[in-house]
C-alpha positions in Angstrom: 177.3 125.5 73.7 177.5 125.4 77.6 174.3 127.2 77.9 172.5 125.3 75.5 173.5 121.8 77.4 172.3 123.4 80.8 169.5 124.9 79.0 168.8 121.4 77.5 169.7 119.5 80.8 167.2 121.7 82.5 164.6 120.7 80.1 165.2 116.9 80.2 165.4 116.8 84.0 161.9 119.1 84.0 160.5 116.8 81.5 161.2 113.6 83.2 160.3 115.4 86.8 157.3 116.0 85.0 156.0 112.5 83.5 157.1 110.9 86.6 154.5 112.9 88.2 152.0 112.4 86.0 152.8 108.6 86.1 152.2 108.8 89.9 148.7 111.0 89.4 148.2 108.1 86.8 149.0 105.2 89.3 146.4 106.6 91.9 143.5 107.4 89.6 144.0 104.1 88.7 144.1 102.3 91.9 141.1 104.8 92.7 139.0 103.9 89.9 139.9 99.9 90.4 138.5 100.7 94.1 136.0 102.5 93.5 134.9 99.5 90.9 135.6 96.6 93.3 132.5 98.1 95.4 129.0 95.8 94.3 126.5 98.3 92.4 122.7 97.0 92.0 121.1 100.3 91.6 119.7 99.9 87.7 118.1 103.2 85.9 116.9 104.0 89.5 115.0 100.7 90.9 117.5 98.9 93.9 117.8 95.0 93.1 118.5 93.5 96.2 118.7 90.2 97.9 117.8 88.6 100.5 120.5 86.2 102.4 117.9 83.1 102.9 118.9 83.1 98.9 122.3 81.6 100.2 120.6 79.1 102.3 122.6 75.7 100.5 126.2 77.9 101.3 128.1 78.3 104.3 126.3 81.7 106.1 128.4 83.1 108.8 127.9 87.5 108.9 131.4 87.1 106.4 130.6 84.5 104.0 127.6 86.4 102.7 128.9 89.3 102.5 131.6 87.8 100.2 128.6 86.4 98.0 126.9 89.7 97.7 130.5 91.5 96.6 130.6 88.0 94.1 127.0 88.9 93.1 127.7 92.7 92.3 124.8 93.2 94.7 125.4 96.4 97.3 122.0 95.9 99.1 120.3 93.4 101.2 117.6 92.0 103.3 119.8 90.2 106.2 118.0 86.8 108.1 118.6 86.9 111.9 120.7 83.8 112.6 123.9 85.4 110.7 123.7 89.6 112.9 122.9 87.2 115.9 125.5 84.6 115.7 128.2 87.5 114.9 127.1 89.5 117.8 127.4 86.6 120.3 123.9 85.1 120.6 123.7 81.6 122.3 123.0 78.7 120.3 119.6 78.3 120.2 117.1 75.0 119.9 113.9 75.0 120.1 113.7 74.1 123.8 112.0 76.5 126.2 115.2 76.1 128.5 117.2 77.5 125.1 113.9 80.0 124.2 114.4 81.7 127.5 118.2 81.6 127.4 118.0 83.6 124.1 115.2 85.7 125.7 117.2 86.9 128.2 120.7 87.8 126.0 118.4 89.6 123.7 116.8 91.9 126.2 120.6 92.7 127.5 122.0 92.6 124.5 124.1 95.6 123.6 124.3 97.1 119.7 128.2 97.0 119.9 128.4 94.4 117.4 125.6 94.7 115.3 127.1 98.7 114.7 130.2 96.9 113.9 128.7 94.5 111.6 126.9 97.3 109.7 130.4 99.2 109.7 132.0 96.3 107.7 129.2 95.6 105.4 128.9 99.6 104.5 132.7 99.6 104.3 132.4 97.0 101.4 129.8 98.9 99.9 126.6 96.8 101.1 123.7 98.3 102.8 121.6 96.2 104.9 118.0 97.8 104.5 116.1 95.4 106.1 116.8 92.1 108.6 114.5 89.2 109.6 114.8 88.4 113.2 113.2 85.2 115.0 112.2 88.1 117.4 109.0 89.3 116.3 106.5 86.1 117.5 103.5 86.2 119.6 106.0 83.9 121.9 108.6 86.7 122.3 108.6 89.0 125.0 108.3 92.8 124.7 111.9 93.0 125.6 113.0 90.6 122.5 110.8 92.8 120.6 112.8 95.9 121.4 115.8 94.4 120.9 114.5 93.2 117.3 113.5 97.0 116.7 116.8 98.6 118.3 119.4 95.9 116.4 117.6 97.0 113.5 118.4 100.8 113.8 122.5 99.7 114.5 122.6 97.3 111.9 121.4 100.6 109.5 117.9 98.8 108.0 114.6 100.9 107.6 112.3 98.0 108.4 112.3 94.4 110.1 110.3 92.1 108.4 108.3 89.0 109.5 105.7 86.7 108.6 102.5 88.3 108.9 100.7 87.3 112.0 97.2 85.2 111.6 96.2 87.2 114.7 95.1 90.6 114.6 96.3 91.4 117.8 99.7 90.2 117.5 99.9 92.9 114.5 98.8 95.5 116.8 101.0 94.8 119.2 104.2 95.4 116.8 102.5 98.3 115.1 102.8 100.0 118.8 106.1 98.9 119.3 107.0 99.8 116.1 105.5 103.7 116.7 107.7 104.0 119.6 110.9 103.0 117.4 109.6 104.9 114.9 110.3 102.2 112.8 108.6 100.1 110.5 107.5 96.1 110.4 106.7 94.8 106.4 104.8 92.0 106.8 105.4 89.1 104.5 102.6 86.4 103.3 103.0 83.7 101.2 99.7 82.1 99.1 97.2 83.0 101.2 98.0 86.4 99.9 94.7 88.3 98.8 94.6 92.7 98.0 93.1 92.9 101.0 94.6 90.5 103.3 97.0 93.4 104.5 94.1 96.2 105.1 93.7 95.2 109.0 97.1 95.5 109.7 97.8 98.9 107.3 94.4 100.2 109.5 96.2 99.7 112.9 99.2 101.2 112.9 100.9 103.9 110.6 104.2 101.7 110.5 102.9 98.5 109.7 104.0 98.0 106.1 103.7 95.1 103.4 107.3 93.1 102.7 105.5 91.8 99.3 106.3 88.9 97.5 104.9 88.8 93.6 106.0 85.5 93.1 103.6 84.1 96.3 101.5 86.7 95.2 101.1 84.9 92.1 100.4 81.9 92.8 97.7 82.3 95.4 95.5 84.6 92.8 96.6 83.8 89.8 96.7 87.2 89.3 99.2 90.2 88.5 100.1 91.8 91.3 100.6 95.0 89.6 97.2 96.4 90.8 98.3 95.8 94.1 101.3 97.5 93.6 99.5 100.5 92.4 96.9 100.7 95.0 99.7 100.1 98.2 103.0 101.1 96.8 102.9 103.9 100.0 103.3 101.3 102.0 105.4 98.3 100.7 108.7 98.6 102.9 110.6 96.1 100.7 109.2 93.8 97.6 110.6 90.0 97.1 110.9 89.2 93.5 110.6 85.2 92.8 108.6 83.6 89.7 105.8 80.8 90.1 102.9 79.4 88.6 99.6 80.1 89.0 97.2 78.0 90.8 100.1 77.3 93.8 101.9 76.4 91.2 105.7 75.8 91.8 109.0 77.9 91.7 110.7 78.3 88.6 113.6 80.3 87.0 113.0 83.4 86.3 111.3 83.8 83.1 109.6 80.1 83.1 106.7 81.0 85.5 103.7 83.4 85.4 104.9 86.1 87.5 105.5 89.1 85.3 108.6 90.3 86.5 109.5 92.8 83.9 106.6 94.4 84.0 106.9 95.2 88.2 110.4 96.1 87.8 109.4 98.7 84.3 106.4 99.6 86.8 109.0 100.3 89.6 111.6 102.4 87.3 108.6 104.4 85.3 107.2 105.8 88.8 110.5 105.9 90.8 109.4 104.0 93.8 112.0 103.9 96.5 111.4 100.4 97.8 114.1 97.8 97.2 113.2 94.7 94.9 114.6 91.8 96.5 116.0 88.6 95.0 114.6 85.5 96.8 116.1 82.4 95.3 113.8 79.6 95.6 113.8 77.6 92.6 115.8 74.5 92.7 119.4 74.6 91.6 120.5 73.4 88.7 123.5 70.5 89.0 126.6 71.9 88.5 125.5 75.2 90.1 125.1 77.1 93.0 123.5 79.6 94.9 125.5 82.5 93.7 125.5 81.5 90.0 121.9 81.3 90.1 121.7 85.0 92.2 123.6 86.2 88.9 121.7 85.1 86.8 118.3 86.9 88.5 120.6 90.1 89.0 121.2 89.8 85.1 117.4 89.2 84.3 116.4 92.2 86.5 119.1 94.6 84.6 118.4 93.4 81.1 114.2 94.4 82.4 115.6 97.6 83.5 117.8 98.6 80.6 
């Protein structure tokens, strides 16, 4: 009988050595899968929904606060506005004075990256890539310098491209497509209505890293037209693509779904030949009473995965 209550002791004390070990194994998968979920995921079937932070416009926008929306939004990739990287990394305020215009001038051109690498850590760390960032850098007013500085923040903060209105003069765009070659680093220009297939070409012809940043929904409602065509003709060189719905004939924003944009059918187009370019949610319709701009930037995120599924 002695042996057999060692024998059975043994066994108990092995057993419970045992579950407690699994328990513990348990406990961490856990914790690692809740982690591991609490990161924002946009990528659907392939095609990157993103969004740009002038969506959060009507919200509070310091470099933290939209982070926090995108994690709220599920969304782990973005197009980032200037004022945001520049007021984290310790940019002046700035008016539209030239005594202010030369005073941000000159803290851009001497600007280190410290903080912008530091802002890019944070987002990454929270699962958010920043592919692409707008500075109020790229004018015909800036200097050389600020254009630089536009093109070197962009490496730290981790984007592929800047983006910026496209110019109305052809020399302005040749002047960034040079800059650009020697940052090996491209520019997607952005239009809004005036947008024609060929009001790109000039700029495309200049410079190998002058790129489109393509909006359907402006697209739209300047041809009253698909812009799928276009899509298939220049997808090479479409850095980023805004995704927005309006009417034709200048017609206004709308939710998604209401207006004449054919939004499924770009996304289906993105997903059936795998381009690489993110689609990015730009919120422009008004928002509805009782909501805001977050609500609204899950519903599009929900439109755009239902289109993908």
């Amino acid at each position: 009988m002695k042996n057999q209550d060692v024998s059975r002791r043994r066994f108990l004390g092995t057993s419970m050595l045992a579950a407690a070990g699994m328990a513990l194994v348990s406990k961490s998968t856990f914790a690692s899968s809740i982690f591991a979920l609490s990161k924002p995921n946009s990528k659907i079937n392939g095609v990157q929904i993103g969004v740009i932070t002038y969506s959060f416009r009507s919200m509070p926008g310091s470099a933290e606060q939209l982070l926090q929306y995108c994690q709220d939004c599920n969304i782990n990739a973005i197009e980032l506005m200037g004022d945001a990287a520049e007021a984290y990394a310790g940019a002046p305020k700035h008016e539209r004075t030239p005594e202010s215009q030369a005073k941000m001038a000159e803290w851009r051109a001497n600007c280190p990256m410290d903080k912008f690498v530091e802002l890019r850590k944070m987002y990454n760390d929270a699962g958010v890539t920043i592919y692409a960032w707008k500075p109020n850098a790229l004018g015909t007013k800036n200097t050389d310098a600020e254009i630089d500085y536009a093109f070197n923040a962009g490496k730290a903060l981790g984007c592929t491209h800047v983006t910026v209105e496209l110019p109305t003069d052809s020399a302005q765009t040749q002047r960034l497509g040079n800059i650009a070659a020697k940052h090996k680093m491209m520019v997607g220009y952005h239009a809004h209505t005036q947008a024609t297939p060929t009001l790109w070409d000039t700029a495309l012809s200049q410079s190998e890293y002058n790129g489109i940043n393509l909006d359907i929904g402006h697209y739209v409602a300047g041809t009253s037209s698909s812009p799928v065509d276009f899509i298939l003709k220049n997808h090479g060189r479409i850095t980023s693509m805004h995704i927005k719905d309006r009417k034709f004939n200048d017609g206004p924003n709308r939710p998604w779904g209401e207006g004449d944009t054919p939004i499924k059918d770009v996304l289906a187009l993105m997903k059936k030949n795998k381009y690489k370019f993110p689609a990015t949610i730009e919120l422009e319709y008004d928002i509805p009473a009782g909501s805001d701009a977050v609500k609204e930037v899950i519903k599009c995120r929900e439109y755009a995965k239902n289109a993908l599924s």
